[in-house]
N, C-alpha and C positions, 0 to 999 in steps of 0.2 A: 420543662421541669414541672411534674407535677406536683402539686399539694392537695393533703386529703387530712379530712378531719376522724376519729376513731375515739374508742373507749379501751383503754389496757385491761385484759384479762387473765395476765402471766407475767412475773417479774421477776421468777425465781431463777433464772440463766444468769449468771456474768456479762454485764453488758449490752442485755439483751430483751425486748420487751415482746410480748405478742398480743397484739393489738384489732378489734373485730369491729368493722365497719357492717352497717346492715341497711338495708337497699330495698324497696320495693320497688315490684315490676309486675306491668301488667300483662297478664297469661294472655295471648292471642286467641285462643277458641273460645274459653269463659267470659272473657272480659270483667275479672277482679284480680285486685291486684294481691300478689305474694312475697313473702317478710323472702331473703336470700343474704346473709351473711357472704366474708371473706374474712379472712387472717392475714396481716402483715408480721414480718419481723423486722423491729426497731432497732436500729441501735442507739442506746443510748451511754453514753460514755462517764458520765459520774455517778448512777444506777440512781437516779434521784425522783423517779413513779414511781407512785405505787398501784396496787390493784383499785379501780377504779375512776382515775382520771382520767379526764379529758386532754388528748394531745394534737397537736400539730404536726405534723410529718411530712417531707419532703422527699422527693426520690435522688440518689445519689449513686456514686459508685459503689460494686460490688464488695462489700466487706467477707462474705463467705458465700458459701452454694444458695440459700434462700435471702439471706439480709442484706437487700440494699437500699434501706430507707433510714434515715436521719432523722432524728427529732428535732426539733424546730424550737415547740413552746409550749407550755404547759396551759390551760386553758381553764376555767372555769366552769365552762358547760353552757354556756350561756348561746355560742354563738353557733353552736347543732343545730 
């Protein structure tokens, strides 16, 4: 089961959050490292984000085609 920490950037779906985690990685020829985002879809079941909190998420069953991941907890930021 994985858990991963993110920032909500989308809350305007029914149920549903979209959530961008960003990652640096270091380029093998250059040797510096580069910013590389992803998007998750949340679900979240009493629509209780908003755009820019910090969340909790967990991976679960398939709710639709892209959203299988679960909110957890709402977070303060603190622990990014």
């Amino acid at each position: 089961m994985n858990i991963l920490n993110g920032i909500v950037i989308n809350n305007k779906m029914d149920k549903t959050l979209t959530v961008k985690i960003e990652k640096k990685i270091k380029d093998k020829k250059y040797k510096k490292y580069i910013k590389t985002h992803t998007k998750y879809f949340i679900h979240d079941e009493n629509n209780k984000c908003k755009i820019g909190d910090h969340i909790v998420f967990c991976e679960g069953r398939h709710i639709s085609k892209k959203k299988k991941w679960m909110l957890m907890s709402i977070t303060n930021g603190d622990n990014l």
